[in-house]
Backbone as a ProteinNet text record, in pm:
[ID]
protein_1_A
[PRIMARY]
XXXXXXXXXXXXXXXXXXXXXXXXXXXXXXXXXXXXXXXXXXXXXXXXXXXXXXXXXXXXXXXXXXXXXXX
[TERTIARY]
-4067.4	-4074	-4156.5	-4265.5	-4373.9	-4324.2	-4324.5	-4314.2	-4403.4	-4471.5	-4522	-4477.5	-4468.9	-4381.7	-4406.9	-4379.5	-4427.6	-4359.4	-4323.5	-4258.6	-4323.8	-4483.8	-4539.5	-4527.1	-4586.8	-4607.2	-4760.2	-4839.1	-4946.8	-4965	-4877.7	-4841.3	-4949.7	-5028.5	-5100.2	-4989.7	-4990.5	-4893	-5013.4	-4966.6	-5015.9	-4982.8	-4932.8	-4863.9	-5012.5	-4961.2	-5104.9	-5045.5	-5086.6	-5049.6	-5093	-4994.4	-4968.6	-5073.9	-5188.7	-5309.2	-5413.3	-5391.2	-5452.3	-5528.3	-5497.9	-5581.4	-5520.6	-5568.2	-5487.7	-5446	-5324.5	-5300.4	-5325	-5346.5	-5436.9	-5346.5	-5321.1	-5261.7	-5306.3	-5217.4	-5226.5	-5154.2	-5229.8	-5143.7	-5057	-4920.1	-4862.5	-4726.8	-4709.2	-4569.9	-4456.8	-4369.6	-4208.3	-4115.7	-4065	-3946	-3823.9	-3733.7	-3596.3	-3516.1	-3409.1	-3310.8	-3375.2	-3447.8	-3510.1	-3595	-3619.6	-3759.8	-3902.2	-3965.3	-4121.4	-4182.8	-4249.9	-4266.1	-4388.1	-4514.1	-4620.1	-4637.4	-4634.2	-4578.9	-4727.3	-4746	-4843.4	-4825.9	-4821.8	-4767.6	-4861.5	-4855.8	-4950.8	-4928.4	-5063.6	-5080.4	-5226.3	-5191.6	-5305.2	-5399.4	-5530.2	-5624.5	-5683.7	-5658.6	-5674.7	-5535.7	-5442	-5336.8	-5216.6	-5238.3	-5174.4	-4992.6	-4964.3	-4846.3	-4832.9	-4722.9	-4676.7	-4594.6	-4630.3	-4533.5	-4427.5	-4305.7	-4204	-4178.5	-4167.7	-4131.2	-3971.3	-3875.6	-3715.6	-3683.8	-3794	-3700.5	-3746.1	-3834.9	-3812	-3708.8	-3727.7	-3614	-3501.4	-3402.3	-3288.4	-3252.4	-3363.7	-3311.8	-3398.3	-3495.4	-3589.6	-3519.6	-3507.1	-3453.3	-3311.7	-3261.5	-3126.8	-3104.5	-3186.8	-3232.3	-3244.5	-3333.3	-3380	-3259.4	-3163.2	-3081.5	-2961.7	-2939.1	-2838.5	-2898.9	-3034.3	-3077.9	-3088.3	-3112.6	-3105.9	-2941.4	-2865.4	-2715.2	-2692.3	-2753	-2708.3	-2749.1	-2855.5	-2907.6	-2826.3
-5442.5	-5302.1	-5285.6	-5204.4	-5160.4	-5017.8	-5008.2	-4923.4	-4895.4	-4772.1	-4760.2	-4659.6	-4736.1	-4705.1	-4643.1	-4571.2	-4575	-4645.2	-4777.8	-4845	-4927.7	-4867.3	-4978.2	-4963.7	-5034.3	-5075.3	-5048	-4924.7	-4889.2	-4904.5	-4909.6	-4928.3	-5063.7	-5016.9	-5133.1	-5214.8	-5346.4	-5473.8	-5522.4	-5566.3	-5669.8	-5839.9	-5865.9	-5970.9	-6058.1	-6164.6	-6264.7	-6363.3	-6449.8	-6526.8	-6611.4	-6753.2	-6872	-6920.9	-6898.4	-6987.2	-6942.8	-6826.9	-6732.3	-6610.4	-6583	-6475.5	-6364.9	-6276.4	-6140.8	-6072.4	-6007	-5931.7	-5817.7	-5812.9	-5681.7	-5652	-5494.2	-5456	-5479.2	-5551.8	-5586.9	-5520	-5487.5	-5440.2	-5574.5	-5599.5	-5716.6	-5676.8	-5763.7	-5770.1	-5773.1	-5668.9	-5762	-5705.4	-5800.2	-5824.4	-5809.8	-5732.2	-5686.6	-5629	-5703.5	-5676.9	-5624.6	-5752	-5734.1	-5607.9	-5562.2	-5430.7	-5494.9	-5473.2	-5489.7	-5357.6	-5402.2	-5264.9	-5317.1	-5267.2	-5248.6	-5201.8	-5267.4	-5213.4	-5298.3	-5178.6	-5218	-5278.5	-5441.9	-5499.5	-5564.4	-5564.4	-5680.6	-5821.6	-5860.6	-6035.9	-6109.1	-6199.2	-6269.5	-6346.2	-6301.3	-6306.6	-6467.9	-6506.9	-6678.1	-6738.6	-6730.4	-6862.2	-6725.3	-6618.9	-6539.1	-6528.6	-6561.2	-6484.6	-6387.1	-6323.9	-6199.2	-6164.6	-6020.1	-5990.4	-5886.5	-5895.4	-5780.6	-5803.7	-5639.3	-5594.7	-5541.3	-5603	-5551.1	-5412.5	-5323.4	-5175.7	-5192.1	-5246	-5283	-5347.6	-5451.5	-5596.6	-5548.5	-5442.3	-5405.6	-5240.8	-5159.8	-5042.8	-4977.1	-4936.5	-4937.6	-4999.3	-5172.1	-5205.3	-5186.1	-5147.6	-5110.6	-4964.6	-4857.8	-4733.4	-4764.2	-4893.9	-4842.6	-4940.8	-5046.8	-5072.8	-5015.8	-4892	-4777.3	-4684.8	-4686.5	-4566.8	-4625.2	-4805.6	-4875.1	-4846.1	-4868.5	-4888.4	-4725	-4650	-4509.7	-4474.3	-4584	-4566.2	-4596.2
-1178.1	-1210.8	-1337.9	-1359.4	-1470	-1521.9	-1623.3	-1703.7	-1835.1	-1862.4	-1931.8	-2034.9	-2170.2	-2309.9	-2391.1	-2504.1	-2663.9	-2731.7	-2687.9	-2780.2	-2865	-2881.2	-2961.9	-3077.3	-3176.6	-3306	-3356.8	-3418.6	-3439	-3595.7	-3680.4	-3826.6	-3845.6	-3975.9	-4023.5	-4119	-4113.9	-4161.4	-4260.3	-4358.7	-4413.5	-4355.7	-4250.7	-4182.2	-4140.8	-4158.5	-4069.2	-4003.3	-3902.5	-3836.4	-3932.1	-3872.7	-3931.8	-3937.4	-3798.4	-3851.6	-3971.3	-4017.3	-4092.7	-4026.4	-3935.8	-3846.5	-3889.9	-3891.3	-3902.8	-3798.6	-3783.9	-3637.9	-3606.5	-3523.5	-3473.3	-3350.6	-3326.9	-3201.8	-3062.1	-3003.1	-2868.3	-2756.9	-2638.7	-2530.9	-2490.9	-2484	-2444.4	-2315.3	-2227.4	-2158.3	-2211.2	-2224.9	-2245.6	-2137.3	-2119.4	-2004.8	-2077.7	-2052.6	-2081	-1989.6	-1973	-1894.7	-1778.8	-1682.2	-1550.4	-1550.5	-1660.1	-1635.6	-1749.7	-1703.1	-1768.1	-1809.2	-1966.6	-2007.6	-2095	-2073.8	-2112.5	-2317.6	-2384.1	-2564.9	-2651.5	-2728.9	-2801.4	-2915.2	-2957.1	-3073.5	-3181.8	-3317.9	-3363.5	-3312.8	-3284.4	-3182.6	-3286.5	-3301.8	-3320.5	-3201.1	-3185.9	-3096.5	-3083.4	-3170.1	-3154.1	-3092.1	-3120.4	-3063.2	-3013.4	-3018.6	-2898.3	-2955.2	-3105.5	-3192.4	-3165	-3137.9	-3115.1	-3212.1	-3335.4	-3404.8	-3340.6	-3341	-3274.3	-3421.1	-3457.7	-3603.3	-3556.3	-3669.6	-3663.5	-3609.6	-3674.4	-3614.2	-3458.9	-3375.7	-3294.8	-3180.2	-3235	-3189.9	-3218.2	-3339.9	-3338.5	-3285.2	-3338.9	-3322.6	-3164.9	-3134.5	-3022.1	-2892.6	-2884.6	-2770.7	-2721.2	-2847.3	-2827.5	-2758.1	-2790.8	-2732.7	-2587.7	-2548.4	-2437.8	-2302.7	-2391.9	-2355.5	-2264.2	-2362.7	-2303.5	-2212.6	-2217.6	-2093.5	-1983.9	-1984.4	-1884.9	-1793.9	-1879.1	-1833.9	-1787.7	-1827.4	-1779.9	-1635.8	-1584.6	-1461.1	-1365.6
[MASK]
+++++++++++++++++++++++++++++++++++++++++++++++++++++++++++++++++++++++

């Protein structure tokens, strides 16, 4: 199942990947609780790091957690 989100992340970071690349927003996959959802995240374009920023990962998926269960 595809879904298309605003759950991205458009905020400029001062964050860099480990190899020193800087991250830049990526269209990426995430899979949660058997649904796929299309989210725009900072990724580094060389070795393919994905940043998920906290208000994300705690508050956002948790949102979309309960609308899941409401279905």
């Amino acid at each position: 199942m595809s879904k298309e989100t605003d759950l991205g992340f458009h905020e400029q970071t001062g964050w860099r990947c480990s190899c020193g690349n800087e991250l830049t927003p990526h269209k990426v996959a995430a899979l949660y609780l058997g649904n796929r959802f299309e989210i725009e995240l900072p990724a580094c374009s060389r070795c393919r790091f994905i940043l998920v920023p906290e208000s994300l990962a705690v508050g956002k998926m948790l949102e979309v957690e309960k609308i899941l269960e409401d279905k």
